[in-house]
C-alpha positions as CSV (number, residue, x, y, z in Angstrom):
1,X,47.2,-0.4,7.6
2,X,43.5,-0.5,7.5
3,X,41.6,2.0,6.0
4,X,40.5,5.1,7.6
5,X,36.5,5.0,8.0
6,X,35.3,9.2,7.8
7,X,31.4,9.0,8.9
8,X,29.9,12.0,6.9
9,X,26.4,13.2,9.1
10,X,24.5,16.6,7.9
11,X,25.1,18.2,11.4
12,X,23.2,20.1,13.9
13,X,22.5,22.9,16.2
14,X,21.2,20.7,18.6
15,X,23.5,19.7,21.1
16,X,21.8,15.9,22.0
17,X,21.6,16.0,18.2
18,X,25.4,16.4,18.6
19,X,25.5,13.7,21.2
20,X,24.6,11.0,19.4
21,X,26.2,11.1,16.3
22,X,29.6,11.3,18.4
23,X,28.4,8.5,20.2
24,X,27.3,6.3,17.3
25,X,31.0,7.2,15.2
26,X,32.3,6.0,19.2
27,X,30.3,3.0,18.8
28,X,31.5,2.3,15.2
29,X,35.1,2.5,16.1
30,X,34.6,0.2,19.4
31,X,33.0,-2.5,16.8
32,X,34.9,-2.5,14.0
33,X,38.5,-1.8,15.6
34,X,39.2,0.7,13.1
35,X,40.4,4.2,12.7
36,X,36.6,6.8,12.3
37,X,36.8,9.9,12.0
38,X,33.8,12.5,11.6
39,X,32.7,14.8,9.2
40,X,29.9,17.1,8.1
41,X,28.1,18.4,5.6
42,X,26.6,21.4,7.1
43,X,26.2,23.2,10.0
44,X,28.9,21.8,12.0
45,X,32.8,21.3,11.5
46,X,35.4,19.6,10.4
47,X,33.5,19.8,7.1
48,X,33.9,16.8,4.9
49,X,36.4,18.7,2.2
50,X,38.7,19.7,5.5
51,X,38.4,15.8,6.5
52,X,39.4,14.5,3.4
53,X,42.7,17.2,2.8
54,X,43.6,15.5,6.2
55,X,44.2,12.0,5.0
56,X,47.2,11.6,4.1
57,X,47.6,9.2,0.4
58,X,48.9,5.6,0.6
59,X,49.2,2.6,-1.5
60,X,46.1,1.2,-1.8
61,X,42.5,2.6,-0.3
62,X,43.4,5.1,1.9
63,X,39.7,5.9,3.8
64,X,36.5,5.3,2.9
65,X,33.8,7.6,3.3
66,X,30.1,6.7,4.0
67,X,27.4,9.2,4.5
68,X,25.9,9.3,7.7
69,X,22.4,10.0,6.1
70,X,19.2,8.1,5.4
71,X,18.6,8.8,2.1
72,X,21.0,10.0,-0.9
73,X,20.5,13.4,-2.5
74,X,22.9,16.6,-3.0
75,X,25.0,15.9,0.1
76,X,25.9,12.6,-1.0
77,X,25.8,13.2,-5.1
78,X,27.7,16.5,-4.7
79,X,28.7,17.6,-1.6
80,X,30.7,14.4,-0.8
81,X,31.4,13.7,-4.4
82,X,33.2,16.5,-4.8
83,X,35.2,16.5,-1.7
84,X,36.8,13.0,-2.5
85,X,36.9,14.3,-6.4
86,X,40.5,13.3,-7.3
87,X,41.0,11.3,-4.7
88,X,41.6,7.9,-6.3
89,X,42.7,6.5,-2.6
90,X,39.4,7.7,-1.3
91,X,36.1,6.2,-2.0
92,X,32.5,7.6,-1.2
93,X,29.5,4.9,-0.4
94,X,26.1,5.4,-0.8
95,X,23.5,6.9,1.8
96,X,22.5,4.4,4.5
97,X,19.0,3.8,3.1
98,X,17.4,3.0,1.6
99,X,17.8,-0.3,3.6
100,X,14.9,-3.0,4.7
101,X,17.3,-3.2,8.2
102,X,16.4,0.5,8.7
103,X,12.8,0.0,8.5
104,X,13.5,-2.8,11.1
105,X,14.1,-0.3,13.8
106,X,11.5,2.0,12.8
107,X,8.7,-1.1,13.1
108,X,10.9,-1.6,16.9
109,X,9.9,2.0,18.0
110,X,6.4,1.7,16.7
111,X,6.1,-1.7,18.9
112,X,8.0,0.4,21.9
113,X,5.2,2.9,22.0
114,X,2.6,0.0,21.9
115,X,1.3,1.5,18.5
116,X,-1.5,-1.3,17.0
117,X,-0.4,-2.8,13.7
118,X,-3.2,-1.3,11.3
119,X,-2.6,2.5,12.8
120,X,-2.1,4.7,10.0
121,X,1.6,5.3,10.0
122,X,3.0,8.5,9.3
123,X,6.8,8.1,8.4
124,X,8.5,11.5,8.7
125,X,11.7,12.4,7.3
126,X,13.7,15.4,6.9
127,X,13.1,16.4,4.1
128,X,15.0,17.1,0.6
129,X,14.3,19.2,-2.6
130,X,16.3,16.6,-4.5
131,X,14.7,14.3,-6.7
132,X,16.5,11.3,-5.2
133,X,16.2,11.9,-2.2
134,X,13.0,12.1,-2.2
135,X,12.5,8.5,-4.2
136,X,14.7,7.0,-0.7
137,X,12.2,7.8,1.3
138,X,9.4,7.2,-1.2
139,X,11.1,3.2,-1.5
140,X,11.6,3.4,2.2
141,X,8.2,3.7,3.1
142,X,7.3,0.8,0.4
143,X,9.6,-1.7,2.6
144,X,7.7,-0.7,5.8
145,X,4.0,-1.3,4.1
146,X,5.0,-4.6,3.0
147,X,5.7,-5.3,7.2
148,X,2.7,-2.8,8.3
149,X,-0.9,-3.8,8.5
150,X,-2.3,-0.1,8.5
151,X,-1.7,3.1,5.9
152,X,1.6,4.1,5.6
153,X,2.3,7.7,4.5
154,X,5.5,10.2,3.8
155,X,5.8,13.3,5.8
156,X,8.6,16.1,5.6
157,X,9.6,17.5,8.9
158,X,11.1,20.6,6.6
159,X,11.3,21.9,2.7
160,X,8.9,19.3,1.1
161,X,5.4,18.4,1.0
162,X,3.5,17.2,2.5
163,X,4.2,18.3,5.9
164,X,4.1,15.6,8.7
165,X,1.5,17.6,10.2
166,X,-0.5,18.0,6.8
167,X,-0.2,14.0,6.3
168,X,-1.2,13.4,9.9
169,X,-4.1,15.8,9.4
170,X,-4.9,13.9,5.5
171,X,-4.8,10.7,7.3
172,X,-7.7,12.1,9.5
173,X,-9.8,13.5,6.7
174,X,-9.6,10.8,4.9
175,X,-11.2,8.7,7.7
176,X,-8.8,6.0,8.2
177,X,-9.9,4.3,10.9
178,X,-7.8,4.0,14.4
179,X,-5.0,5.5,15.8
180,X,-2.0,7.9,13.8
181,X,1.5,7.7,14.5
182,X,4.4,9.4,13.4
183,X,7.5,7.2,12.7
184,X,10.0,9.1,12.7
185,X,12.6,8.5,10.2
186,X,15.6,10.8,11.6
187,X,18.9,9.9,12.4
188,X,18.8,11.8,15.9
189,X,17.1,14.2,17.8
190,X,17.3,18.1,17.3
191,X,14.7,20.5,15.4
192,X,12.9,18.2,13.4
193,X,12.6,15.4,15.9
194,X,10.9,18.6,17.8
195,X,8.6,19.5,15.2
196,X,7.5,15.5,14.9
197,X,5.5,16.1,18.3
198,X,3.5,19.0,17.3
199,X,1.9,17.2,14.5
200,X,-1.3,16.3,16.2
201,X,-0.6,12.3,16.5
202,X,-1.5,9.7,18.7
203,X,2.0,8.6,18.8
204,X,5.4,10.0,17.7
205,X,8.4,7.8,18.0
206,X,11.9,8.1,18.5
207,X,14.8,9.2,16.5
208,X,16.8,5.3,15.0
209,X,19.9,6.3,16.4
210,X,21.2,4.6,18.5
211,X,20.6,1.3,17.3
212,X,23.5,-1.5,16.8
213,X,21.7,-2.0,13.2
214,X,23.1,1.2,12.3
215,X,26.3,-0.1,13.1
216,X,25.8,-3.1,10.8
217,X,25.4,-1.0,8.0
218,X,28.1,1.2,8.4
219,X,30.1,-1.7,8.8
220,X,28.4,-3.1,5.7
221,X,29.0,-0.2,3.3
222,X,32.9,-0.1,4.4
223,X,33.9,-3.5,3.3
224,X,31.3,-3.3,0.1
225,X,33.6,-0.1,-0.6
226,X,36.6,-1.7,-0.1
227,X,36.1,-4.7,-2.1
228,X,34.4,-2.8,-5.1
């Protein structure tokens, strides 16, 4: 029997937030033809400690769990360590980025909203007070400057500086010439998609999900779990 495949998001109020994770664990099962179930972090339930009593041991690699997130940080170093602590049928994968694919889809919004190629880019994350998380999103932002002929900066939609809206306002003091945009670098809409809009940019872009490269990498850090 193949292994069980627990997608691990944050969570959200936001019900379109909601939505589309649902949708995107839908979309992972339909592709991969395996069993997914969902978890969280926060916010939302079945938490990912409940999710994990609920699998039940067997010979071999019983489920695998990969964070629904774009950068690693407590919820992936601590949260879900600890829930699959003990475990030795269970395994944990990293966060989904950093990834080059990721920044793929974030360069396919900026092109969707006609954005020129040297505006000053904004790329806005959630935000994290963890060290490591915030490196992901400092290396993500490397892999989209060496594709982006403009400025690329890091915003925090929440909890971390600089703000989106301080970096969008930076980027304007600073004179860089032309247009600013705000990529955002969110999973789905909800709060912090929200707060990407009232940043004072030319352009704000949409959440990555849904995007059938997030299914390759799910799919990819599965079977890298499975054969580690």
């Amino acid at each position: 029997m193949s292994a069980i495949l627990i997608g691990c998001a944050h969570g959200t109020r936001a019900d379109e937030g909601q939505r589309t994770v649902r949708e995107l664990l839908d979309a992972v099962r339909e592709a991969m033809d395996i069993e997914v179930r969902g978890a969280y972090v926060d916010v939302q339930d079945p938490k990912i400690d409940v999710v994990i009593e609920g699998v039940e041991p067997g010979d071999g690699v019983s489920a695998v769990v990969v964070p629904i997130l774009l950068a690693g940080g407590y919820h992936v170093y601590v949260d879900i360590a600890e829930a699959v602590e003990g475990r030795t049928d269970i395994r944990s994968t990293g966060a989904l980025g950093p990834d080059p694919r990721l920044l793929e889809i974030v360069r396919e919004r900026l092109d969707d909203q006609g954005v020129p190629h040297d505006a000053t880019v904004v790329l806005a994350a959630a935000g994290s007070s963890d060290p490591r998380s915030q490196a992901d999103t400092e290396r993500a932002a490397e892999m989209l400057r060496e594709h982006w002929d403009g400025p690329v900066r890091i915003g925090y939609a929440a909890g971390t500086k600089p703000s989106v809206a301080d970096a969008v306002a930076s980027a304007r003091e600073n004179g860089e010439d032309g247009d600013v945009a705000v990529a955002s670098y969110l999973l789905a809409p909800g709060l912090f998609q929200r707060r990407l809009h009232e940043a004072g940019a030319d352009f704000v872009t949409e959440p990555l999900a849904p995007h059938h490269i997030l299914l390759e990498i799910i799919a990819d850090r599965f079977h890298d779990a499975l054969r580690s």
